[in-house]
VMD Tcl script that builds the backbone (N, CA, C; Angstrom):
set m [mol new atoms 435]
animate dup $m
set s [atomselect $m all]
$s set {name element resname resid chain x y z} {
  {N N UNK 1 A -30.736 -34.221 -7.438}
  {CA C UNK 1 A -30.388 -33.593 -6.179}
  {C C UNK 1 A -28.897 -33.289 -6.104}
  {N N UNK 2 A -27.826 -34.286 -6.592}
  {CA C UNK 2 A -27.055 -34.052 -6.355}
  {C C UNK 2 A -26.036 -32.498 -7.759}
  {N N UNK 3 A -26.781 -32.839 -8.590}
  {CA C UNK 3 A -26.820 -31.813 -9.509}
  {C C UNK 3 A -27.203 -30.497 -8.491}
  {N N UNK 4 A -28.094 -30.573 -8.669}
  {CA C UNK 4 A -28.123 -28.840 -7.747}
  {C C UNK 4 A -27.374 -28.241 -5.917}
  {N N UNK 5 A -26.829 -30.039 -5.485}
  {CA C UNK 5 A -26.029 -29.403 -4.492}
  {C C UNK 5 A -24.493 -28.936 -5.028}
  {N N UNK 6 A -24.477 -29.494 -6.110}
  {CA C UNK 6 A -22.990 -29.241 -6.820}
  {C C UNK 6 A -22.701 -27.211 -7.067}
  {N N UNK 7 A -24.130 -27.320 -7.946}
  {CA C UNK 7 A -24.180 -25.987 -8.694}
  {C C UNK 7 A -24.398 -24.831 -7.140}
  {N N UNK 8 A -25.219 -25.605 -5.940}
  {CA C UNK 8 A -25.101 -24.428 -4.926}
  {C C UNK 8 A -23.937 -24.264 -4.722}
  {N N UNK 9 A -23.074 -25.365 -4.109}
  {CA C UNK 9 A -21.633 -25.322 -3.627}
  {C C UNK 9 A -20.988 -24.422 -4.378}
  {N N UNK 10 A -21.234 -24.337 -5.124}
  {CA C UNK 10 A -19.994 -23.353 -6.820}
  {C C UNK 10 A -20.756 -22.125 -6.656}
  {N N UNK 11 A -21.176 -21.749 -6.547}
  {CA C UNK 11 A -22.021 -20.505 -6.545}
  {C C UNK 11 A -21.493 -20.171 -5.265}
  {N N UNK 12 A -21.203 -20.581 -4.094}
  {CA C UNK 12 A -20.900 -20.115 -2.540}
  {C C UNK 12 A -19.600 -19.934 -2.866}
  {N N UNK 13 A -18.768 -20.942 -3.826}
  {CA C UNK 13 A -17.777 -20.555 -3.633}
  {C C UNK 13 A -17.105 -19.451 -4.563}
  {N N UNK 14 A -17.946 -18.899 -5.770}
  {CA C UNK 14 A -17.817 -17.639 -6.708}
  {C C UNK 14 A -17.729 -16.742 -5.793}
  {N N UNK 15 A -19.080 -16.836 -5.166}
  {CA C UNK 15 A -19.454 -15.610 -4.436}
  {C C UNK 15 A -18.307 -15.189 -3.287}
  {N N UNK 16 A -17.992 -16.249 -2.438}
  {CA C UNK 16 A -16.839 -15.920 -1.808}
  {C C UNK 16 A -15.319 -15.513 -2.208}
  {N N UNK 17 A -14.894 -15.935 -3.380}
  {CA C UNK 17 A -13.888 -15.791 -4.076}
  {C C UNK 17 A -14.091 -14.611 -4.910}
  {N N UNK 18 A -14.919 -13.957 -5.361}
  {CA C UNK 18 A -15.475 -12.896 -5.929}
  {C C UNK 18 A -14.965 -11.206 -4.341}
  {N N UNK 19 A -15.595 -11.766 -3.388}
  {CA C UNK 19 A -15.398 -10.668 -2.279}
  {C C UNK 19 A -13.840 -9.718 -2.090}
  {N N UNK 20 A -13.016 -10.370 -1.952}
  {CA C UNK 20 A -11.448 -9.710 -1.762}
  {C C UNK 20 A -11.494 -8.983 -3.187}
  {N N UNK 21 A -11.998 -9.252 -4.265}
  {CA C UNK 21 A -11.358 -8.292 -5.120}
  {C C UNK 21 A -12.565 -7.511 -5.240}
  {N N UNK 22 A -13.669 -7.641 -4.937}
  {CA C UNK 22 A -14.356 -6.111 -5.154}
  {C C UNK 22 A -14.273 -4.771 -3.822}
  {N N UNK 23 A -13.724 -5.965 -2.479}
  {CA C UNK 23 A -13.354 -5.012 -1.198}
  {C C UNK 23 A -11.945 -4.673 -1.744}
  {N N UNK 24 A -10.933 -4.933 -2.609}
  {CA C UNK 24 A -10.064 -4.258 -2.598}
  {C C UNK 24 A -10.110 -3.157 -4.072}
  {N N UNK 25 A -11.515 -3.263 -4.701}
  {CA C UNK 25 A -11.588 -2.415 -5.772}
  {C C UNK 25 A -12.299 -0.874 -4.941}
  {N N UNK 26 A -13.174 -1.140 -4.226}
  {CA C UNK 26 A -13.411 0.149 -3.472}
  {C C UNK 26 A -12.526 0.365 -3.139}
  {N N UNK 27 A -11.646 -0.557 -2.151}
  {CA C UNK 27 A -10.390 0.811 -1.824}
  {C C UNK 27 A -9.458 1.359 -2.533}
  {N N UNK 28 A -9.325 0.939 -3.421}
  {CA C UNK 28 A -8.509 1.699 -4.746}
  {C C UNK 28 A -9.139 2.671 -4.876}
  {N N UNK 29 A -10.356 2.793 -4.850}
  {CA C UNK 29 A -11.215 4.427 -5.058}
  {C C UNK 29 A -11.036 4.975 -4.259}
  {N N UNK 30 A -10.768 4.500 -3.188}
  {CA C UNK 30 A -10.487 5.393 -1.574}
  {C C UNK 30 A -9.138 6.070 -2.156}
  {N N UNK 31 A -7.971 4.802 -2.327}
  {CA C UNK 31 A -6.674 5.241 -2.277}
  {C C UNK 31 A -6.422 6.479 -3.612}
  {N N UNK 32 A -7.270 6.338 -4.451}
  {CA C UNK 32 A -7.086 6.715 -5.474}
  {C C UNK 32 A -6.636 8.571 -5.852}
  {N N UNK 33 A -5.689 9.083 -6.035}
  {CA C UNK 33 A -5.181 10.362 -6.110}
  {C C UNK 33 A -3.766 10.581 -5.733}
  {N N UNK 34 A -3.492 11.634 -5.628}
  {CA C UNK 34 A -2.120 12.417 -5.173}
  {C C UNK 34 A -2.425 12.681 -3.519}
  {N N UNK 35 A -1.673 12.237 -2.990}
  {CA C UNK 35 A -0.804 12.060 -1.323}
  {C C UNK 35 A 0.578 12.770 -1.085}
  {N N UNK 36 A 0.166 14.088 -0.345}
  {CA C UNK 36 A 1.959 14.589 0.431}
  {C C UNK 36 A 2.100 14.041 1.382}
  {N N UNK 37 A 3.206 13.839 1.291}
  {CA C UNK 37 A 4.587 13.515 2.650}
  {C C UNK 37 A 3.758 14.053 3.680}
  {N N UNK 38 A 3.424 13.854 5.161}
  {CA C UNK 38 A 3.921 14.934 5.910}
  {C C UNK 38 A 4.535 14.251 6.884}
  {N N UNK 39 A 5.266 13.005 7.065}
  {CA C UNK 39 A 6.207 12.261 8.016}
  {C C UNK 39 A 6.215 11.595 7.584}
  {N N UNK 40 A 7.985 10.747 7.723}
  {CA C UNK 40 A 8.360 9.792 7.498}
  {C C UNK 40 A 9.740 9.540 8.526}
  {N N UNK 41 A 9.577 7.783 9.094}
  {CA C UNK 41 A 10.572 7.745 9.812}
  {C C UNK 41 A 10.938 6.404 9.427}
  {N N UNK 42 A 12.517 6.184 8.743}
  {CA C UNK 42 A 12.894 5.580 8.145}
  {C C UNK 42 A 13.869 4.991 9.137}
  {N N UNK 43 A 13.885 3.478 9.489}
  {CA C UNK 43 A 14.844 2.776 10.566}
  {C C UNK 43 A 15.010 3.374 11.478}
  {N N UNK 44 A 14.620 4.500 12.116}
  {CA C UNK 44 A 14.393 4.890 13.136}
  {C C UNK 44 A 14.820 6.111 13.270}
  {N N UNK 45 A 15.066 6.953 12.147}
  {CA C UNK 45 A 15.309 8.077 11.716}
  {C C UNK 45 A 14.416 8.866 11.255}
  {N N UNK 46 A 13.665 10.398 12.208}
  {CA C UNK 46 A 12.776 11.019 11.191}
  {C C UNK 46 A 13.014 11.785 9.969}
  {N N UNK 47 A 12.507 12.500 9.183}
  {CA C UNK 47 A 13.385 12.488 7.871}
  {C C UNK 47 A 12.580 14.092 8.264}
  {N N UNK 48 A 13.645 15.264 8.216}
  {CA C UNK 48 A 13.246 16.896 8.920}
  {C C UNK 48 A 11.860 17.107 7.821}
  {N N UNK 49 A 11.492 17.912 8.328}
  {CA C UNK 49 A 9.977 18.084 7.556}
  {C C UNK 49 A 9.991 19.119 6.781}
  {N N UNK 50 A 11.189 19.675 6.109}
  {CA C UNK 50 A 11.222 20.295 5.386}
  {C C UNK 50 A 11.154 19.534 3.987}
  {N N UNK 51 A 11.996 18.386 4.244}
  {CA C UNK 51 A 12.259 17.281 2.807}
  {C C UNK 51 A 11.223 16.353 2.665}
  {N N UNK 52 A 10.583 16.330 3.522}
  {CA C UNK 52 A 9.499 15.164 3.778}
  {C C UNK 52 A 8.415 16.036 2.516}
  {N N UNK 53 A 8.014 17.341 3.036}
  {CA C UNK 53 A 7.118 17.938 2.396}
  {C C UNK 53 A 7.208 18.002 0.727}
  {N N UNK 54 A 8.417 17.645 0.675}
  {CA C UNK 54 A 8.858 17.575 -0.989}
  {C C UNK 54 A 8.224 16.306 -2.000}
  {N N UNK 55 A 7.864 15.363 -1.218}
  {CA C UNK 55 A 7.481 14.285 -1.683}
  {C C UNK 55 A 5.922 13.948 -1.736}
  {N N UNK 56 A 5.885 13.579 -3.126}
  {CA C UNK 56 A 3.995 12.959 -2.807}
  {C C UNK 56 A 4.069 11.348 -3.904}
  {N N UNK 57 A 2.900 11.000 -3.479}
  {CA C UNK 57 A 2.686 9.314 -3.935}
  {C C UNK 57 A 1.075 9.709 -4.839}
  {N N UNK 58 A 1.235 9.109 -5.850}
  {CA C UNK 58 A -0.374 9.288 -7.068}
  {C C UNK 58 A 0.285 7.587 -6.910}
  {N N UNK 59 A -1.498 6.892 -6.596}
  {CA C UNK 59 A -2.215 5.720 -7.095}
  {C C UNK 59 A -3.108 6.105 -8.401}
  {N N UNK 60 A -3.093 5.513 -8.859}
  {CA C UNK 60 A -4.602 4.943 -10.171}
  {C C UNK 60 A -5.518 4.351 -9.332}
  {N N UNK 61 A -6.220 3.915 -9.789}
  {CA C UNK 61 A -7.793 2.695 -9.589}
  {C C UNK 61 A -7.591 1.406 -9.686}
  {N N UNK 62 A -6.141 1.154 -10.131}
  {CA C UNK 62 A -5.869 -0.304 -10.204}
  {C C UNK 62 A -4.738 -0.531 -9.890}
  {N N UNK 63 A -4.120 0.237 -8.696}
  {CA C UNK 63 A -2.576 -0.311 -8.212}
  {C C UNK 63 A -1.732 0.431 -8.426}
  {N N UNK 64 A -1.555 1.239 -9.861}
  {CA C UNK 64 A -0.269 1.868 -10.524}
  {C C UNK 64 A -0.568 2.961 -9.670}
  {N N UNK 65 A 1.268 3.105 -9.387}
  {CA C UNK 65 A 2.146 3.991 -8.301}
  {C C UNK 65 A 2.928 5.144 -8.970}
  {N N UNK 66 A 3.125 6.099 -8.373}
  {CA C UNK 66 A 4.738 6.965 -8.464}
  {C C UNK 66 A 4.789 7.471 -7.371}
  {N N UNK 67 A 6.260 7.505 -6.839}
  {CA C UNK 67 A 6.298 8.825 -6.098}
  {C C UNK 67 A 7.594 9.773 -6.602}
  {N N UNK 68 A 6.690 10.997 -6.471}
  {CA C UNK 68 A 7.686 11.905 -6.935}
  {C C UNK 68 A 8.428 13.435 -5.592}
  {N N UNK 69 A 9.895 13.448 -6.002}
  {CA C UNK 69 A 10.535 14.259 -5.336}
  {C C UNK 69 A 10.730 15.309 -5.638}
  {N N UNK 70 A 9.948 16.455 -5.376}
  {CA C UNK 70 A 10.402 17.972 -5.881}
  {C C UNK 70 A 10.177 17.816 -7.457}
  {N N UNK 71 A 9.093 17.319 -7.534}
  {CA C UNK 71 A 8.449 17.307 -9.060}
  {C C UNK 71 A 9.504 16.210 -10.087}
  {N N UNK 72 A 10.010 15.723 -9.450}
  {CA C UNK 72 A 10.734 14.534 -10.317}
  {C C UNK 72 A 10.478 12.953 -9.819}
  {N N UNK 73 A 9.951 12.254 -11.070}
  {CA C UNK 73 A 9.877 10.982 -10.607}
  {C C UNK 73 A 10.530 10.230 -10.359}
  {N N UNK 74 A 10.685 9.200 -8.757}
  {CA C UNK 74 A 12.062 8.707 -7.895}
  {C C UNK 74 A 11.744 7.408 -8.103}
  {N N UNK 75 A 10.373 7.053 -8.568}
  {CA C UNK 75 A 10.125 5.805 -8.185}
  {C C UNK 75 A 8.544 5.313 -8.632}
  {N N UNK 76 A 8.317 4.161 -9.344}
  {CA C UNK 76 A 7.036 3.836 -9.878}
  {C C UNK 76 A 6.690 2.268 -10.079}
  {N N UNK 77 A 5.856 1.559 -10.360}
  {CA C UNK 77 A 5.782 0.081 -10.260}
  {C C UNK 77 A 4.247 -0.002 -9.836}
  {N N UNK 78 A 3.934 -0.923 -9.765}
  {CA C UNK 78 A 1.975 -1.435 -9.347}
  {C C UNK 78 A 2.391 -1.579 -7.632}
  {N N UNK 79 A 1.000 -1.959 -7.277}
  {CA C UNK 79 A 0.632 -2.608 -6.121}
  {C C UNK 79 A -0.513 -3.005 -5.448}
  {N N UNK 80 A -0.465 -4.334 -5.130}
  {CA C UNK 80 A -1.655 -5.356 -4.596}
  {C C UNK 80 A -1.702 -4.845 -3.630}
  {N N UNK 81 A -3.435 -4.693 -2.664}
  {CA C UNK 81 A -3.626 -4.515 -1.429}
  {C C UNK 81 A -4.140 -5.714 -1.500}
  {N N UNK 82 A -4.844 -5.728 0.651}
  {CA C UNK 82 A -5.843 -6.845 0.522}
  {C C UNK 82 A -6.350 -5.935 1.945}
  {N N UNK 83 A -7.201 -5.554 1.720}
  {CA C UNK 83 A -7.887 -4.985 2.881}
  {C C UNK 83 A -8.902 -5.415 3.736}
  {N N UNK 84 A -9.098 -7.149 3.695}
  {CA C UNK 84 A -9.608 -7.936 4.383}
  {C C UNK 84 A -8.624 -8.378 5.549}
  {N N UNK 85 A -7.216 -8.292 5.219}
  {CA C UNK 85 A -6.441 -8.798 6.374}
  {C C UNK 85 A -6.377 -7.073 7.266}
  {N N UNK 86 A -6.090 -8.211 8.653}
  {CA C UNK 86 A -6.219 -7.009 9.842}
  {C C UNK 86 A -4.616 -7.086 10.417}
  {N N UNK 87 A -3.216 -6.092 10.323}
  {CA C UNK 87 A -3.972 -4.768 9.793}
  {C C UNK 87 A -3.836 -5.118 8.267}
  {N N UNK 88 A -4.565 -3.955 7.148}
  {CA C UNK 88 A -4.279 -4.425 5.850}
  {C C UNK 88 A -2.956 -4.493 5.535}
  {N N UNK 89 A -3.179 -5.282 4.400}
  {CA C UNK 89 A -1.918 -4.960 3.666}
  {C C UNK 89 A -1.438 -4.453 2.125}
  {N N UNK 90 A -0.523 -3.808 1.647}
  {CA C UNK 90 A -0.080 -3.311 0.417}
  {C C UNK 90 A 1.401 -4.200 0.329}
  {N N UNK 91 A 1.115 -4.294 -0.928}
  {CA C UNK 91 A 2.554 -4.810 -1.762}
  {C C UNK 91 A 2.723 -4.246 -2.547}
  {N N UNK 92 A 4.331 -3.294 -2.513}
  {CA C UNK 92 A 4.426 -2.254 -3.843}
  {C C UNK 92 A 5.808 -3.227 -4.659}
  {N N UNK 93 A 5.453 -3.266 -6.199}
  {CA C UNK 93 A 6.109 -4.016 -7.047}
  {C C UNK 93 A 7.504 -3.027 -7.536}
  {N N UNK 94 A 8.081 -2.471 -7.488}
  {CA C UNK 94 A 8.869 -1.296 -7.779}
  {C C UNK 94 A 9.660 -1.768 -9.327}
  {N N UNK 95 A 9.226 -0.842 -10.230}
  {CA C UNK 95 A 9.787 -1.352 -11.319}
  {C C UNK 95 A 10.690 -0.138 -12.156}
  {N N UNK 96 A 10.706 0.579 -11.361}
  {CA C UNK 96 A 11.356 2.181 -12.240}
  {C C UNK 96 A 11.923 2.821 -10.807}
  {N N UNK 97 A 13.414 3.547 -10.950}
  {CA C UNK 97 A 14.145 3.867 -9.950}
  {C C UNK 97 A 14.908 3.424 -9.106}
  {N N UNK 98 A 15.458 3.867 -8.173}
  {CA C UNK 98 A 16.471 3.290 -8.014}
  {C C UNK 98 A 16.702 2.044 -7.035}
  {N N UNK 99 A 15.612 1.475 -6.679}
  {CA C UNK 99 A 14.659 0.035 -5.893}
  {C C UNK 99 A 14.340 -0.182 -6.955}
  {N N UNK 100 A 14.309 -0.434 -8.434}
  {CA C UNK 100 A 13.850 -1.172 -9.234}
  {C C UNK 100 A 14.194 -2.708 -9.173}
  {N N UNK 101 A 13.396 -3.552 -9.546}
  {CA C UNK 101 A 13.182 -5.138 -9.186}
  {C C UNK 101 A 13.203 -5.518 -7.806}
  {N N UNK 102 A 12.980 -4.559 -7.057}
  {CA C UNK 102 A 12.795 -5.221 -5.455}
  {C C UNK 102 A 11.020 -4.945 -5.315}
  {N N UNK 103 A 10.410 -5.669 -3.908}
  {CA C UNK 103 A 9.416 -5.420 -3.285}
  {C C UNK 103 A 9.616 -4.603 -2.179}
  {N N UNK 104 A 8.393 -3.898 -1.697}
  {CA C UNK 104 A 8.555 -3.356 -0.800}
  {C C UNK 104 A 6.900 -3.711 -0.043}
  {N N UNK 105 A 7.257 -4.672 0.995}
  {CA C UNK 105 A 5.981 -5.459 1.930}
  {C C UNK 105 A 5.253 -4.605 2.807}
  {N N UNK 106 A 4.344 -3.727 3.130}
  {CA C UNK 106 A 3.360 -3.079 4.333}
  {C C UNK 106 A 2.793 -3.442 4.529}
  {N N UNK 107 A 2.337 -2.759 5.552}
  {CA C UNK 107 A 0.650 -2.769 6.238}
  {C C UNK 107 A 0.584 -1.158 5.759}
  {N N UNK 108 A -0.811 -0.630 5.750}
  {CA C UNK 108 A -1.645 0.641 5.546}
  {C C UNK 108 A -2.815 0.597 6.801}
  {N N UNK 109 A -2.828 1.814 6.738}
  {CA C UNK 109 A -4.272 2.479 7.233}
  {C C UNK 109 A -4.507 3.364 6.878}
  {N N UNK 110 A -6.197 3.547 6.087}
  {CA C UNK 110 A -6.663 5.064 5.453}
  {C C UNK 110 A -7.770 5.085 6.833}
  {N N UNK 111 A -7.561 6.279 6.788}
  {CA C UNK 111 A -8.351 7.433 7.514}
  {C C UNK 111 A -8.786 8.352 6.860}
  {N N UNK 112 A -9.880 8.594 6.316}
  {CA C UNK 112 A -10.403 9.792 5.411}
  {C C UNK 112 A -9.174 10.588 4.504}
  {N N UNK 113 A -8.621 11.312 5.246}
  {CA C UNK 113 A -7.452 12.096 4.197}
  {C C UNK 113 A -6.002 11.618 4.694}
  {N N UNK 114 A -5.944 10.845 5.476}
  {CA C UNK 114 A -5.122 10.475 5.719}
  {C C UNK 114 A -4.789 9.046 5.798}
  {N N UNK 115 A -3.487 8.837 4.666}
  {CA C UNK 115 A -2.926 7.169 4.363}
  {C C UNK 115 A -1.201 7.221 5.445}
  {N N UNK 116 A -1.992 6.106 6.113}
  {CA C UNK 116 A -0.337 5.534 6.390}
  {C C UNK 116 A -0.064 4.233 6.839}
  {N N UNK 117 A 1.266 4.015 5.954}
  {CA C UNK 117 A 1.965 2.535 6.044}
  {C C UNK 117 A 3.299 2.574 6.507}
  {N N UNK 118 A 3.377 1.366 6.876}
  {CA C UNK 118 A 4.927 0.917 6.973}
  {C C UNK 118 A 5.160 -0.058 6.446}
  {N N UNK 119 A 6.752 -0.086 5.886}
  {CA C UNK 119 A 6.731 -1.464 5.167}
  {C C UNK 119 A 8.504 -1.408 5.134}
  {N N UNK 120 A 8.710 -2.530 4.415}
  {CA C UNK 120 A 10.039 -3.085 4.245}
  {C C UNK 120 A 10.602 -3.482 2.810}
  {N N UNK 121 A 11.891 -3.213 2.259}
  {CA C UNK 121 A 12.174 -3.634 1.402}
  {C C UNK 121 A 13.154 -5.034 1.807}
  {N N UNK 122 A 13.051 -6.000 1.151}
  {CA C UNK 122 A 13.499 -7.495 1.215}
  {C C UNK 122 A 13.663 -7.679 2.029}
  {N N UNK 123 A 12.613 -7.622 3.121}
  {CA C UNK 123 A 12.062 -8.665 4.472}
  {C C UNK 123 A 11.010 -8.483 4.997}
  {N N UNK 124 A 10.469 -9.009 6.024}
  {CA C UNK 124 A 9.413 -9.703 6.378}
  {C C UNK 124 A 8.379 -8.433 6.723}
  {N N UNK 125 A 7.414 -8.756 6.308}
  {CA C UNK 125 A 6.159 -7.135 5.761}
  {C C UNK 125 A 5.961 -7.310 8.107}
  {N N UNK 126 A 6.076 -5.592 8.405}
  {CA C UNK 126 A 5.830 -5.545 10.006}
  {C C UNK 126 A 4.745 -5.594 10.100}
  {N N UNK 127 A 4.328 -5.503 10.928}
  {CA C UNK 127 A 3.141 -5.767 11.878}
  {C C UNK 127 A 3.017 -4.926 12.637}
  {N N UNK 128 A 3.420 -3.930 12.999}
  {CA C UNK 128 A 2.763 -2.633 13.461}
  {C C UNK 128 A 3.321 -1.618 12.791}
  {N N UNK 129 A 2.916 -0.466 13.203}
  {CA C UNK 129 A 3.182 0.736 12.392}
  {C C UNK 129 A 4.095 1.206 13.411}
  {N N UNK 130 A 5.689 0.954 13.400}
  {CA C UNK 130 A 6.955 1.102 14.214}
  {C C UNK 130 A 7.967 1.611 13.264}
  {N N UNK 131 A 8.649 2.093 13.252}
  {CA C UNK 131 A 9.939 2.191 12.604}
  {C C UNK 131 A 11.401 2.622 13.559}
  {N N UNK 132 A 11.602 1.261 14.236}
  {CA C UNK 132 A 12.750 1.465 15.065}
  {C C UNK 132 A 14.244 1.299 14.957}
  {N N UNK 133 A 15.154 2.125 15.100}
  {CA C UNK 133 A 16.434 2.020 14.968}
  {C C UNK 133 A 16.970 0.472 14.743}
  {N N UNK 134 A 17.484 0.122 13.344}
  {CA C UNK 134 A 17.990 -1.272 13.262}
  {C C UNK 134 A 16.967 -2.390 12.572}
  {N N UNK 135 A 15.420 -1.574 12.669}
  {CA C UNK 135 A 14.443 -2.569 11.775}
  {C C UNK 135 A 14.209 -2.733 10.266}
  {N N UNK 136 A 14.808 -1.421 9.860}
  {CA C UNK 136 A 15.184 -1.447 8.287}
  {C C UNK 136 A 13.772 -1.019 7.990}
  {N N UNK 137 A 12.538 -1.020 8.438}
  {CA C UNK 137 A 11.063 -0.312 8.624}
  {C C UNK 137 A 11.153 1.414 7.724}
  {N N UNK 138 A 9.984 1.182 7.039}
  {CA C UNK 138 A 10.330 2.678 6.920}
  {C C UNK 138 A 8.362 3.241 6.925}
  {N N UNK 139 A 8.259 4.222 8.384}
  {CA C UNK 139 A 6.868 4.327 8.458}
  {C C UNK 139 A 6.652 5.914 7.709}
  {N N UNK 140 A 5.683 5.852 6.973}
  {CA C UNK 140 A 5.157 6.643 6.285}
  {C C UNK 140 A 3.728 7.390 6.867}
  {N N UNK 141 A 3.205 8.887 6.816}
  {CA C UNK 141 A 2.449 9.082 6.775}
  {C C UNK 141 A 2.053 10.261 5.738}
  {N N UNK 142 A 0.637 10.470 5.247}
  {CA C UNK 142 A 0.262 11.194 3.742}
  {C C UNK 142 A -0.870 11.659 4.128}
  {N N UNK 143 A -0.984 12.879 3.717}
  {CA C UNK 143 A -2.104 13.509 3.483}
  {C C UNK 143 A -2.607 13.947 2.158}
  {N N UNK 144 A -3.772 13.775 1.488}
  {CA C UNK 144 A -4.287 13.756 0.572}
  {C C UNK 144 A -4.766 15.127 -0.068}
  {N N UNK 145 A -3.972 15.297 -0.815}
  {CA C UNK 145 A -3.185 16.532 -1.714}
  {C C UNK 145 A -4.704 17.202 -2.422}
}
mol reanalyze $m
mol bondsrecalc $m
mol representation Tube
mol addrep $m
């Protein structure tokens, strides 16, 4: 008896420990493609929408990032979601450009063709989708190219 309450227990707990990474492997398929700019408001600054439009973000299926400016790459590195926490969250690892070896902490929300996050480089990942004068926040929104 106690043999097979062992082997249930382990099995509940595969199965549960198994969940976050196959809910965050669908959304990699969600996230998955090329994303334009079409707003961004950085510490509380909107960025004119002429330059905004210059920029797009390509995910892979497993995290790997770029974003590129007017067809040149500014910036690239992986990144963990977890789309069980409410709101979700993304962690971009930045390993190429000119944030290389820093993090940059968000939250996301996809909406069919539309991704948007806010997040922070070296401090505390926000909690709403704000980007106010003095928060160092920089909110993003993308439409799917």
């Amino acid at each position: 008896m106690t043999k097979w309450l062992i082997v249930t227990l382990l099995s509940i707990v595969i199965v549960a420990a198994a969940k976050p990474g196959q809910d965050a492997s669908a959304e990699w398929k969600k996230l998955a493609g090329t994303w334009r700019l079409i707003d961004e408001i950085d510490d509380g600054t909107r960025t004119p929408a002429g330059l905004a439009k210059k920029d797009k973000l390509t995910f892979d299926l497993i995290g790997a990032w770029k974003v590129e400016s007017d067809g040149k790459i500014v910036g690239e590195g992986t990144a963990t979601i977890d789309p069980t926490k409410k709101p979700k969250t993304i962690d971009y690892t930045i390993t190429k450009g000119e944030a290389a070896g820093t993090k940059f902490l968000a939250i996301y929300e996809l909406d069919g063709d539309v991704f948007r996050h806010c997040g922070i480089l070296n401090g505390a990942r926000p909690s709403k989708f704000l980007s106010e004068p003095g928060s160092k926040q920089i909110l993003t929104v993308f439409r799917r190219q």
